[in-house]
C-alpha positions in Angstrom: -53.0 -44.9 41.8 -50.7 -41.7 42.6 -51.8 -38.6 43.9 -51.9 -36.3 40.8 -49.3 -33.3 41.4 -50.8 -30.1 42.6 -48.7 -27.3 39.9 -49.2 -23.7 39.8 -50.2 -23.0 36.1 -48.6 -20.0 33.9 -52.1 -18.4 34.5 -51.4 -18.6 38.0 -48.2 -17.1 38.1 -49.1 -14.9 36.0 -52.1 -13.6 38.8 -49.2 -13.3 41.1 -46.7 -11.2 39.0 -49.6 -8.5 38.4 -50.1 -8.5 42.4 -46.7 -8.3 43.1 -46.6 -4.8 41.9 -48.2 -4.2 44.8 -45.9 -5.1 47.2 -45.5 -1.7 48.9 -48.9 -1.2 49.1 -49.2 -2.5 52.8 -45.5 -1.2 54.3 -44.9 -1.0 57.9 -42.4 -0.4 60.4 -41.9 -3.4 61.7 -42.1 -6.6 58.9 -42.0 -4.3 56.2 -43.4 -5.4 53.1 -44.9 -9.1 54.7 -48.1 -7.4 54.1 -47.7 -7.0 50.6 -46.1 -10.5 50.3 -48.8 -12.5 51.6 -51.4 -10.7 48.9 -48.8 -11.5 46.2 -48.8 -14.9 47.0 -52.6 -15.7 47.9 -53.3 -17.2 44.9 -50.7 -20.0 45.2 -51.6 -20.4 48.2 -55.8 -21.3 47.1 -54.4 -23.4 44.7 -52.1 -25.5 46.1 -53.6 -26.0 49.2 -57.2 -27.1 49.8 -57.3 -27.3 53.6 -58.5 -24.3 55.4 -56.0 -24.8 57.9 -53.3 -25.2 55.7 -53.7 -22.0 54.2 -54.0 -20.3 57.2 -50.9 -21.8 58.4 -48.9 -20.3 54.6 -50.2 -17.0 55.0 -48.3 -17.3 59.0 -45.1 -18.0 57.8 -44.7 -15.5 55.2 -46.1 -13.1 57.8 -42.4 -12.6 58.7 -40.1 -10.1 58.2 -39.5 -9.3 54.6 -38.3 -6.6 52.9 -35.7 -6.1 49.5 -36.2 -3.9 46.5 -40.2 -4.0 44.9 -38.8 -5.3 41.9 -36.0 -7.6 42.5 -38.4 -9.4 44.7 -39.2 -11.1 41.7 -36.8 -14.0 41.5 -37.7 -14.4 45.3 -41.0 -14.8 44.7 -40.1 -17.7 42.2 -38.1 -19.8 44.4 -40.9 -19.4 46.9 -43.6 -20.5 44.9 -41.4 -23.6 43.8 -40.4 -24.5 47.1 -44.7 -23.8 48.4 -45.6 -26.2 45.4 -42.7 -29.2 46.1 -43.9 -28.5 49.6 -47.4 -28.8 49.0 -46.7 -32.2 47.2 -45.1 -34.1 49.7 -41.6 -32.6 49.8 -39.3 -31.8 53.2 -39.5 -28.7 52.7 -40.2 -26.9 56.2 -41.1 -23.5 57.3 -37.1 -22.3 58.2 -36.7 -23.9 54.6 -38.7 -21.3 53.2 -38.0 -18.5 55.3 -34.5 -19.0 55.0 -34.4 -19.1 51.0 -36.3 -15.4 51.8 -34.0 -13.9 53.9 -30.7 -15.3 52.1 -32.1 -13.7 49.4 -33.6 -10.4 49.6 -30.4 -8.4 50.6 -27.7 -9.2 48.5 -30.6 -8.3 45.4 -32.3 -5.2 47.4 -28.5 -3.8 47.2 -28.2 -4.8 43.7 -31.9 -3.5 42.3 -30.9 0.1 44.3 -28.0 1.1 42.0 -29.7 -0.5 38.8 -33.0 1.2 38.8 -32.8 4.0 40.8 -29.5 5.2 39.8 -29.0 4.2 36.6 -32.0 3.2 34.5 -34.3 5.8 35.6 -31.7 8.4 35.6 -31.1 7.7 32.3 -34.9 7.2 30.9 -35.6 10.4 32.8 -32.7 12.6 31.1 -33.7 10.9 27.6 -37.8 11.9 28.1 -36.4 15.2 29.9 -34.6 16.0 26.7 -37.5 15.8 24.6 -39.9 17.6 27.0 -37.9 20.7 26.8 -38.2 20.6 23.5 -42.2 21.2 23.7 -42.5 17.4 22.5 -44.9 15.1 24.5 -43.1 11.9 23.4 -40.6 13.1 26.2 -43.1 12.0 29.2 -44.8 9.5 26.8 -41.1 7.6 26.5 -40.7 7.7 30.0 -44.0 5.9 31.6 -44.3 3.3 28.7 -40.2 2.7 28.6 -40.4 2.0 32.6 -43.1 0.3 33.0 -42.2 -2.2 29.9 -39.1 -2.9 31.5 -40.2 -3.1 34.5 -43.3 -5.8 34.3 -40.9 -7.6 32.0 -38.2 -7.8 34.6 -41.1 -8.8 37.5 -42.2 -11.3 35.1 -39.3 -13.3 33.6 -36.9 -12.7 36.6 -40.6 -14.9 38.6 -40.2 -17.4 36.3 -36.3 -18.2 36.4 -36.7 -18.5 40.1 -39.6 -20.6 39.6 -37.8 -22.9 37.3 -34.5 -22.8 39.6 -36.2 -23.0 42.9 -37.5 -26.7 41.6 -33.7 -28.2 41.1 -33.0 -26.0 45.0 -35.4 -28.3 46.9 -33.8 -31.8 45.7 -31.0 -31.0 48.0 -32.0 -28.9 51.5 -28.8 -30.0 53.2 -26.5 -27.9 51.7 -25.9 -28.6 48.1 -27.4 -25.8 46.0 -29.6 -24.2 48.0 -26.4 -24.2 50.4 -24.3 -22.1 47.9 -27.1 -19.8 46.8 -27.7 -18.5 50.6 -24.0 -18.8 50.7 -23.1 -17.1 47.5 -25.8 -14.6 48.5 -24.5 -13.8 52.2 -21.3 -13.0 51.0 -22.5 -10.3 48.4 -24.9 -8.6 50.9 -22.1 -8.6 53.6 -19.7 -7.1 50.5 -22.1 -4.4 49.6 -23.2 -3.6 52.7 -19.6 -2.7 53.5 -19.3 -0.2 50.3 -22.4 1.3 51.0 -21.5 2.2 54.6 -19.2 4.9 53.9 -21.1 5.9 51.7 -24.6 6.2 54.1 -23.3 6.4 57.2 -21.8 9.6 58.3 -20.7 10.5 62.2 -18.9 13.3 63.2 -17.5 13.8 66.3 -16.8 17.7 67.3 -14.8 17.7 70.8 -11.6 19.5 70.4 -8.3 17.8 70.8 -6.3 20.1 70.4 -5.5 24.1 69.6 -2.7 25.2 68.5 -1.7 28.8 67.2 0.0 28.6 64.0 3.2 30.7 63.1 2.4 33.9 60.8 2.2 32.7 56.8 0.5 29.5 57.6 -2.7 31.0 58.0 -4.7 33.8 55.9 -4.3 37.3 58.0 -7.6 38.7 57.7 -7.5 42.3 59.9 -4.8 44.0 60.1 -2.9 42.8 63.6 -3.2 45.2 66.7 0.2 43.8 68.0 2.8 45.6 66.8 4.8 42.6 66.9 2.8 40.7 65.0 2.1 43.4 62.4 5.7 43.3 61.7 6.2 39.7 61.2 3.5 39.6 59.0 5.0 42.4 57.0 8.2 40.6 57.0 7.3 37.3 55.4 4.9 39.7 53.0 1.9 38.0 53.7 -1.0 40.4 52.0 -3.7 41.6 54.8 -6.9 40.7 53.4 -8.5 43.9 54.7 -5.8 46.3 53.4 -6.3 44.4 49.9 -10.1 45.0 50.0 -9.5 48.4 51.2 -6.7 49.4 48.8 -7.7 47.6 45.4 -11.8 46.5 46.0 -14.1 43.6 47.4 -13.1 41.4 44.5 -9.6 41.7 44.6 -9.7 40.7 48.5 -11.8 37.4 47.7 -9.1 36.6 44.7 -6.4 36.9 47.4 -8.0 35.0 50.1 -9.2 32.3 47.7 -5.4 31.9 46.3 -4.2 31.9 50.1 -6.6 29.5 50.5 -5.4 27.3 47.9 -1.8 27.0 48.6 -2.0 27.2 52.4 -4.8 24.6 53.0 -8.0 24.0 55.0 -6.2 25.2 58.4 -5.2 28.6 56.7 -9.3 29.7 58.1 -8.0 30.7 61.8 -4.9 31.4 63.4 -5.3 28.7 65.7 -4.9 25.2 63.8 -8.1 22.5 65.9 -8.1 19.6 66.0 -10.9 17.2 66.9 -11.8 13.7 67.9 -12.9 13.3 64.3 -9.6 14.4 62.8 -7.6 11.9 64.8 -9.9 8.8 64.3 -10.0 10.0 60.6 -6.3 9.8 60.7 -6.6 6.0 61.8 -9.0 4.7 59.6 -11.3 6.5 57.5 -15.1 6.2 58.7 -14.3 3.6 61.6 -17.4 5.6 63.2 -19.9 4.1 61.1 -18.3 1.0 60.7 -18.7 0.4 64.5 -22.0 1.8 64.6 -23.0 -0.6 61.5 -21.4 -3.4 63.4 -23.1 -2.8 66.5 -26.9 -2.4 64.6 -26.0 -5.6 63.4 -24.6 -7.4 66.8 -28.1 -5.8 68.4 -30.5 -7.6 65.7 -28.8 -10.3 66.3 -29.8 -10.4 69.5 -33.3 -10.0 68.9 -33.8 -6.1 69.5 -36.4 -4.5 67.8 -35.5 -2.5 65.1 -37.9 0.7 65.9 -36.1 0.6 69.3 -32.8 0.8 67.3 -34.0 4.0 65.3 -35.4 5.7 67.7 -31.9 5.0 70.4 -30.0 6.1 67.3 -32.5 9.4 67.3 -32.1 9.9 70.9 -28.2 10.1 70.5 -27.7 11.8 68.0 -29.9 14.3 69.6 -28.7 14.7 72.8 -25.1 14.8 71.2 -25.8 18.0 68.8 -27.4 19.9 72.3 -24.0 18.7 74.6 -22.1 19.7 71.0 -20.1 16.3 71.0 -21.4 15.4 67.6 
């Protein structure tokens, strides 16, 4: 007679959506929310495996690293469970299997849940309960905790189950057919967002000077009136207006008005007489925000290579640092 199969019931699941709220609730440094995963998924793990040591060996391997947004960790927490339950009933599914699924995963949708929730539906709940609060109405803050959190356990809840559902069909093929073009399909839109979002995040200036070069009288704003004589009369030749003389002559406001339309038509070098360039400027000049690409790139190339990412932070502290006191960044 066959083994009867081991399931996870809609009870079950159920159990785990409420305790994946909690995701955050044990957040550290180093595997991020693993903590929090593992008490999510406790449950399935009691019920699908008897053993002692069985158990003991789940709760290991999703003591990894893990971490994505706390609410588009939903569908992840889907595919798991239906890869944990195929596993648990015979299935080739294996540890990298599993872990794999995770980590194909959890970027491409952290970068996706960021934009959705926190920049656009919250926003917008907020400004719609805001609007009523200042009103003196108490639907306003009423509207906003119910509306969020409806939406919210919804999304955990029914996102959980399509992965559940889909994550059965993944495990019939682990060499590469669907499975293959999910952590394919999802590589390629981490990698895509993680490019927009680094100009965007990253920002690197570097100050060292290039070059300085005095600029020819009407390409910059005169703001004293010249103690060369020579240079007093060129200025009054081309009829630039002395900013002082105007302030002096016709009031405060009427020198702001000048500078400000000097300003305008003469540019962001019109400041000084001297026109500086830096090492910024000229890499700007290149290709916008090649800094932070190469820094991104490198972050990346040293993860790769297996280096810790606290000792990443706290290098990336120690330069920045010791570049604002030698005042090259």
């Amino acid at each position: 007679m066959a083994e009867e199969r081991v399931a996870l019931t809609k009870r079950d699941r159920l159990s785990i959506a409420w305790r994946h709220q909690f995701l955050q609730g044990s957040w550290n440094y180093e595997r991020m929310q693993n903590g929090g995963w593992c008490y999510s998924i406790i449950p399935a793990i009691k019920k699908l495996y008897k053993d002692k040591d069985d158990q003991i060996a789940a709760l290991k391997r999703h003591m990894e690293f893990y971490n994505t947004h706390p609410y588009v960790s939903a569908p992840v927490m889907g595919v798991t469970l239906a890869l944990e339950e195929d596993r648990a009933n015979g299935a080739p599914v294996d540890d990298v299997a599993i872990q794999g699924v995770k980590v194909g995963m959890m970027g491409p949708l952290a970068g996706v849940g960021d934009p959705v929730f926190w920049f656009t539906l919250r926003p917008i709940l907020g400004a719609l309960g805001a609007s009523f609060a200042l009103s003196g109405s108490i639907i306003g803050p009423l509207l906003f905790f119910f509306a969020w959190n409806i939406i919210r356990m919804a999304f955990l809840w029914y996102t959980q189950e399509f992965g559940y559902h889909v994550g059965t069909s993944i495990t019939k093929d682990l060499s590469g057919g669907l499975m293959g073009k999910i952590t394919e399909g999802a590589s390629i839109l981490g990698m895509f967002i993680i490019g927009s979002l680094v100009q965007r995040w990253v920002s690197i200036s570097f100050t060292p000077i290039v070059s300085s070069v005095q600029q020819s009288v009407g390409s910059y704003i005169v703001w004293e009136t010249p103690t060369d004589p020579s240079v007093l009369a060129e200025v009054h030749n081309t009829g630039v207006p002395i900013i002082s003389e105007v302030i002096q002559n016709d009031g405060v406001a009427a020198g702001i008005r000048e500078a400000l339309t000097q300003f305008s038509s003469l540019g962001a070098n019109a400041l000084d007489v001297n026109k500086v360039t830096t090492l910024q400027a000229n890499l700007d000049s290149l290709i916008p925000g090649l800094a932070a690409v190469g820094l991104t790139l490198l972050c990346c190339w040293l993860l790769k290579k297996k280096v810790s990412p606290i000792a990443i932070i706290l290098a990336l502290f120690v330069v920045g640092i010791v570049g604002r006191v030698l005042n090259f960044m």
